[in-house]
mmCIF file of the C-alpha atoms, coordinates in Angstrom:
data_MODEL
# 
_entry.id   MODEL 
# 
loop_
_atom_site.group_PDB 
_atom_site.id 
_atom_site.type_symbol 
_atom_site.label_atom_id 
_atom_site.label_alt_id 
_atom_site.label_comp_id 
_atom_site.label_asym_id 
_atom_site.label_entity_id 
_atom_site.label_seq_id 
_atom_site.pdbx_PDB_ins_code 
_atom_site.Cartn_x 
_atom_site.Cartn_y 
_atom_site.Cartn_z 
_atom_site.occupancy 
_atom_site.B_iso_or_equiv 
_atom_site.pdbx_formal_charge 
_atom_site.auth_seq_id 
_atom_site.auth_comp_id 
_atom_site.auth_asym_id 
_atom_site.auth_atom_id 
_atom_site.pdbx_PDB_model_num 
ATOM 1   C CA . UNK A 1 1   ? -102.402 -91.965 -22.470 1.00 0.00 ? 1   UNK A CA 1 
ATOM 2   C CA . UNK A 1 2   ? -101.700 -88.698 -24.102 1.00 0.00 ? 2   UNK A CA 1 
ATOM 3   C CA . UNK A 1 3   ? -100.260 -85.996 -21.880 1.00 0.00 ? 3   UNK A CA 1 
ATOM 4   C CA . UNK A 1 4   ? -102.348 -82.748 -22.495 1.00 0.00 ? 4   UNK A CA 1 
ATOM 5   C CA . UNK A 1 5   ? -100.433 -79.757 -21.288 1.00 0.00 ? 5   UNK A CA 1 
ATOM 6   C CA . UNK A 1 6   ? -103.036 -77.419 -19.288 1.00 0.00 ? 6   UNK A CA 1 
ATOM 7   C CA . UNK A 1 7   ? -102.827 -73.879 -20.720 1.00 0.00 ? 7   UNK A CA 1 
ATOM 8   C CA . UNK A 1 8   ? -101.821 -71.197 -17.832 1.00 0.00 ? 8   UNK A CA 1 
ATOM 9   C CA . UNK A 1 9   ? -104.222 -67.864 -17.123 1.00 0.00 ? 9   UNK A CA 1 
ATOM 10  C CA . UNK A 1 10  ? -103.132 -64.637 -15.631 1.00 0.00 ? 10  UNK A CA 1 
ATOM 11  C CA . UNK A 1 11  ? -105.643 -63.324 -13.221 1.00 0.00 ? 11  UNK A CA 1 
ATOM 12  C CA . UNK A 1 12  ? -105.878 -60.470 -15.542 1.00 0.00 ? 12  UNK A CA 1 
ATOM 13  C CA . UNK A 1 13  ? -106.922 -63.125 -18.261 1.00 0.00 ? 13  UNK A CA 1 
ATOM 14  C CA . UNK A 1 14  ? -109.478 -64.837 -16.127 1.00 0.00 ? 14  UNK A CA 1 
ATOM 15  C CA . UNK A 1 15  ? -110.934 -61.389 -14.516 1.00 0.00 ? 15  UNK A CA 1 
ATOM 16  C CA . UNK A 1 16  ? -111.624 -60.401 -17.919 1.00 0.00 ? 16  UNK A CA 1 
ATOM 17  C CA . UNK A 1 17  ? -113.552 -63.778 -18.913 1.00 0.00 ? 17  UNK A CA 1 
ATOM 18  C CA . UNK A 1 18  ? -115.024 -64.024 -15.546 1.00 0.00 ? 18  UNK A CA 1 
ATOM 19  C CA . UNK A 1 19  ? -116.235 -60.260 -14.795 1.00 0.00 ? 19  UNK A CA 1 
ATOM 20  C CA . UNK A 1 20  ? -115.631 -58.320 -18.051 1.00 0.00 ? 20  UNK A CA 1 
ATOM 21  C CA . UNK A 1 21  ? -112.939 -56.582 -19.812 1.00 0.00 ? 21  UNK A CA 1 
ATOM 22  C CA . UNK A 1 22  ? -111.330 -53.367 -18.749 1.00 0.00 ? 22  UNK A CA 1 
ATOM 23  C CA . UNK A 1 23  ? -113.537 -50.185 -19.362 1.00 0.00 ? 23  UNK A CA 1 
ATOM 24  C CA . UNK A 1 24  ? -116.688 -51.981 -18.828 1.00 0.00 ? 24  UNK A CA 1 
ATOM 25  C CA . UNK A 1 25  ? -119.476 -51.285 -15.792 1.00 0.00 ? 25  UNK A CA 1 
ATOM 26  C CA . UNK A 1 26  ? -119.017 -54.540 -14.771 1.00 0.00 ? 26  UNK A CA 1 
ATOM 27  C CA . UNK A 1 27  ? -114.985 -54.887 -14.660 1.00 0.00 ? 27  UNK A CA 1 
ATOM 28  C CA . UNK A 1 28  ? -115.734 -50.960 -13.222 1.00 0.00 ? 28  UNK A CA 1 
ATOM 29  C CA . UNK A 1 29  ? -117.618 -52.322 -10.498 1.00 0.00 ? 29  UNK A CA 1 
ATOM 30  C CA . UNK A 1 30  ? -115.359 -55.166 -9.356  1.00 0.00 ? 30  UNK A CA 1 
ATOM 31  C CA . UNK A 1 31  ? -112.570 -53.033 -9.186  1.00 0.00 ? 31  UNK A CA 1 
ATOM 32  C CA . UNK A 1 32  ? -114.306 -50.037 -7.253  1.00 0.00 ? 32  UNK A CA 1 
ATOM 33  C CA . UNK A 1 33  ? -115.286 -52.899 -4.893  1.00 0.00 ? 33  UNK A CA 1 
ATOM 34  C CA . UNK A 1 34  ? -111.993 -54.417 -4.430  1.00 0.00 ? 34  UNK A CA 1 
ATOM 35  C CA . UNK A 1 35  ? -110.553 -51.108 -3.744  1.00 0.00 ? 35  UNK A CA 1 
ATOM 36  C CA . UNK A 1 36  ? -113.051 -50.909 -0.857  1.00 0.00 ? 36  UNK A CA 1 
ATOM 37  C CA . UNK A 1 37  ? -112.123 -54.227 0.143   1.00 0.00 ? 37  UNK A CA 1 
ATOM 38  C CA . UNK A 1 38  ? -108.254 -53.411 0.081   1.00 0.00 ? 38  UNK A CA 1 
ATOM 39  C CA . UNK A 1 39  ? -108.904 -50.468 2.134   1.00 0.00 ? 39  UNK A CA 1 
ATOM 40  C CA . UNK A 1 40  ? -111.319 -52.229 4.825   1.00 0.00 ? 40  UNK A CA 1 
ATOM 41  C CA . UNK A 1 41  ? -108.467 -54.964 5.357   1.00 0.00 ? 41  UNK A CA 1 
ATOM 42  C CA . UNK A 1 42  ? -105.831 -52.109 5.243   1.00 0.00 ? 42  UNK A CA 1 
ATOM 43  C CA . UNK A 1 43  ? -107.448 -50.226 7.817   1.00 0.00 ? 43  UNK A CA 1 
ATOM 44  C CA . UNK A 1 44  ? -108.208 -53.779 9.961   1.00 0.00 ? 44  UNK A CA 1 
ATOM 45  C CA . UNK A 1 45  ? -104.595 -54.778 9.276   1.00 0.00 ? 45  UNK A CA 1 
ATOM 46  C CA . UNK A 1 46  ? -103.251 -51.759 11.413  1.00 0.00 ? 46  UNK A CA 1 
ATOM 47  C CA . UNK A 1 47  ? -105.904 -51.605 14.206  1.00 0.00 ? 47  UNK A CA 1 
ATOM 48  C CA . UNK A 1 48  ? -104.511 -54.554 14.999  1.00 0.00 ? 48  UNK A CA 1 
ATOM 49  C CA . UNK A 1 49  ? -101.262 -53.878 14.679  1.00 0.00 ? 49  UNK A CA 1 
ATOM 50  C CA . UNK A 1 50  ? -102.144 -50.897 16.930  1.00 0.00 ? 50  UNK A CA 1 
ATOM 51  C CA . UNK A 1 51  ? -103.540 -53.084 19.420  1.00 0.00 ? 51  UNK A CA 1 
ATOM 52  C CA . UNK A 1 52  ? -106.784 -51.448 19.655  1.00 0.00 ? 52  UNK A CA 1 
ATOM 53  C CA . UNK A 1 53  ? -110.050 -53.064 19.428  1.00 0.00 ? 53  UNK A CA 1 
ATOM 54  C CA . UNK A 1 54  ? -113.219 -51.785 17.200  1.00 0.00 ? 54  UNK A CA 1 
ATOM 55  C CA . UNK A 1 55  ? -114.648 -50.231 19.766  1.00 0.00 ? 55  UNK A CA 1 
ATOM 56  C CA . UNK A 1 56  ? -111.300 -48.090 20.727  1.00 0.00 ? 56  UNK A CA 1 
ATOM 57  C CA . UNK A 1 57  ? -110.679 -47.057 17.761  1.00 0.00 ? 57  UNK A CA 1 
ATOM 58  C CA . UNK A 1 58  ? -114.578 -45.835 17.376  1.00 0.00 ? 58  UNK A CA 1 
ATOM 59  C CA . UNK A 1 59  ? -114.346 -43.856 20.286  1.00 0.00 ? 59  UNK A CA 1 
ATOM 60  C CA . UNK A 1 60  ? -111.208 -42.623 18.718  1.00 0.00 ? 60  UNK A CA 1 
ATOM 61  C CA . UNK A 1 61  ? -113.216 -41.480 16.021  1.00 0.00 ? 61  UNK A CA 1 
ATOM 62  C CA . UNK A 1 62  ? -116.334 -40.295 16.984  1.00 0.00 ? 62  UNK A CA 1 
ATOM 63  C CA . UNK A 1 63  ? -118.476 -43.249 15.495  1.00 0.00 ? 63  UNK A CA 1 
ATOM 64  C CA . UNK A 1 64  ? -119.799 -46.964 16.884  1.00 0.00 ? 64  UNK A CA 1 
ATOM 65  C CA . UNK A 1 65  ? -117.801 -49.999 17.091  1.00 0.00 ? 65  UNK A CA 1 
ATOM 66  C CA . UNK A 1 66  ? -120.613 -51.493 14.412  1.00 0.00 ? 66  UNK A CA 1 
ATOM 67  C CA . UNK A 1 67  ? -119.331 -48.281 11.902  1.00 0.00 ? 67  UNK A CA 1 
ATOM 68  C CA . UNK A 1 68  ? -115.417 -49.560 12.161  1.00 0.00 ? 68  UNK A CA 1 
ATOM 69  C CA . UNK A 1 69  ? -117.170 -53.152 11.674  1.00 0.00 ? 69  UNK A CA 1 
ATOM 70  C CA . UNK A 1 70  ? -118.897 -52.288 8.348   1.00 0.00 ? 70  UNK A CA 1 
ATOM 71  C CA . UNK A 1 71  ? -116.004 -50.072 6.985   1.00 0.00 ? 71  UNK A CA 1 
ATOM 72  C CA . UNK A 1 72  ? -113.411 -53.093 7.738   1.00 0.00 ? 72  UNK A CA 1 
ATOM 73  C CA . UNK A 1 73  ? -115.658 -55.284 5.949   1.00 0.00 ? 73  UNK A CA 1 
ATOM 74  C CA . UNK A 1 74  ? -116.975 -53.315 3.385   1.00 0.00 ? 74  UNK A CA 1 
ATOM 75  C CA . UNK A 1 75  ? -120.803 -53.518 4.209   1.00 0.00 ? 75  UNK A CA 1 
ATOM 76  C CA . UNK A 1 76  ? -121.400 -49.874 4.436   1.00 0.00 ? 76  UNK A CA 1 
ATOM 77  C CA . UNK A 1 77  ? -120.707 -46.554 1.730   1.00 0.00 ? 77  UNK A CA 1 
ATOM 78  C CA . UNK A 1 78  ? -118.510 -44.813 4.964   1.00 0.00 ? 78  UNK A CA 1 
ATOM 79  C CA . UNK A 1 79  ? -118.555 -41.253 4.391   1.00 0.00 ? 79  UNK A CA 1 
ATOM 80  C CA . UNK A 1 80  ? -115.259 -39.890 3.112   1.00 0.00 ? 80  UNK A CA 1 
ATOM 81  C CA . UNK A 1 81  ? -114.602 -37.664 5.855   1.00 0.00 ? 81  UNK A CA 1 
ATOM 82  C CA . UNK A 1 82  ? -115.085 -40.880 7.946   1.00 0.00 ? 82  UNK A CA 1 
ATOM 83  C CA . UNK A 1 83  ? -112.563 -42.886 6.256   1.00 0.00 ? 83  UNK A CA 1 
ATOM 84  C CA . UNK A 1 84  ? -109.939 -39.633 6.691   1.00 0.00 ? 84  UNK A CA 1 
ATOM 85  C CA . UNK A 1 85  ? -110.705 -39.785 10.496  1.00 0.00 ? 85  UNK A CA 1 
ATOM 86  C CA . UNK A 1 86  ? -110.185 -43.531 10.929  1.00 0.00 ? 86  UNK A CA 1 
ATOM 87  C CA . UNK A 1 87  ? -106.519 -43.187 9.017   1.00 0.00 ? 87  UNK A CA 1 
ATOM 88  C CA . UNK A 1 88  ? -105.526 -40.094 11.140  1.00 0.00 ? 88  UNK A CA 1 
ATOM 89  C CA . UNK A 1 89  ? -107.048 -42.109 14.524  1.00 0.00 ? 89  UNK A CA 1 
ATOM 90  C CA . UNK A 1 90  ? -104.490 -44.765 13.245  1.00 0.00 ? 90  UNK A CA 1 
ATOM 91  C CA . UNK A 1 91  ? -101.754 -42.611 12.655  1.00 0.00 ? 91  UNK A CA 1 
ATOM 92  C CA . UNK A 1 92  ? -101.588 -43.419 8.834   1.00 0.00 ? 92  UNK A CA 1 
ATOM 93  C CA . UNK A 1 93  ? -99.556  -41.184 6.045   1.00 0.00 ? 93  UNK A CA 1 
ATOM 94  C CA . UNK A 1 94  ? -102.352 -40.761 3.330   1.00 0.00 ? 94  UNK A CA 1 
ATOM 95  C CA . UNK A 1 95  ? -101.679 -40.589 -0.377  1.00 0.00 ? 95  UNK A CA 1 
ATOM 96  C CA . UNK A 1 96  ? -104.393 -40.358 -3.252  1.00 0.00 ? 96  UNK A CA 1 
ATOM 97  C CA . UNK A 1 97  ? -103.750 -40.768 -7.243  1.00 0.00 ? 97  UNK A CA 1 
ATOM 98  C CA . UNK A 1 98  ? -106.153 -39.432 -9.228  1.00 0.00 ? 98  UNK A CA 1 
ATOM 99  C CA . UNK A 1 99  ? -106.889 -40.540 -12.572 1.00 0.00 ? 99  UNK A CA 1 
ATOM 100 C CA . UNK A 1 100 ? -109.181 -38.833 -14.981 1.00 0.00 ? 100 UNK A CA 1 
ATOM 101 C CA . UNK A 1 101 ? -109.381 -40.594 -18.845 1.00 0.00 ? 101 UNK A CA 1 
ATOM 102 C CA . UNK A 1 102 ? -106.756 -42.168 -17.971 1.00 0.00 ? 102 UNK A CA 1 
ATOM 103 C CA . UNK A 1 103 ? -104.480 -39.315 -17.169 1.00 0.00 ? 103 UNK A CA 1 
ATOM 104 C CA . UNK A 1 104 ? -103.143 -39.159 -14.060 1.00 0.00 ? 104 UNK A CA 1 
ATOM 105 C CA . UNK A 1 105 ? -103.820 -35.824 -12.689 1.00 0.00 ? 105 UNK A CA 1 
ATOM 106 C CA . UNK A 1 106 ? -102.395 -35.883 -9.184  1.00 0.00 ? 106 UNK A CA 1 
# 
C-alpha cells in the first residue's frame, strides 16, 4: 500500500473554503456572529465565576432572567446599552477597537 500523506489546513484555510474569503458578506457575517458568540460565553463565563445565577444578575440589571438567557446564547440583537449594563453588573473593565477600512481608529 502506498502511504498518502494527508495535506494539513489552517482554520483560516478551511473558513475561507467553507464560509468565504475575507471581505465578503458571508465571511462578514460569520465573523460578526462569532463575535456575538465570544461575547455571550464571555459574559456566561464570569456570571459564573461570580456565582450569580441568570436571574441575579437580571435583577442586577434591570432586565428578565430570559434577556441574560438570549444574550449568553446569542438568540437575541441585545441593545448596546444592555450589553454595557450586564459588564458593569459584572464588574468587567471594558475595552473597544475600532476599525474603519481597515484602519484602526481607536
Amino acid at each position: 500500500m502506498k502511504s498518502e500523506k494527508k495535506r494539513r489546513k489552517s482554520l483560516d484555510d478551511m473558513i475561507d473554503e467553507h464560509v468565504g474569503v475575507v471581505g465578503t458578506e458571508d465571511r462578514n457575517y460569520f465573523e460578526q456572529e462569532l463575535r456575538l458568540d465570544i461575547l455571550g460565553y464571555t459574559i456566561k463565563k464570569i456570571r459564573e465565576e461570580k456565582h450569580l445565577t441568570q436571574e441575579q444578575l437580571g435583577k442586577m440589571v434591570g432586565v428578565k432572567k430570559a434577556q441574560i438567557s438570549k444574550i449568553e446564547n446569542n438568540l437575541t440583537d441585545a441593545r448596546f446599552e444592555t450589553i454595557l449594563k450586564v459588564f458593569r453588573a459584572l464588574g468587567a473593565k471594558i475595552n473597544f477597537n475600532i476599525e474603519l477600512n481597515s484602519v484602526s481608529i481607536v
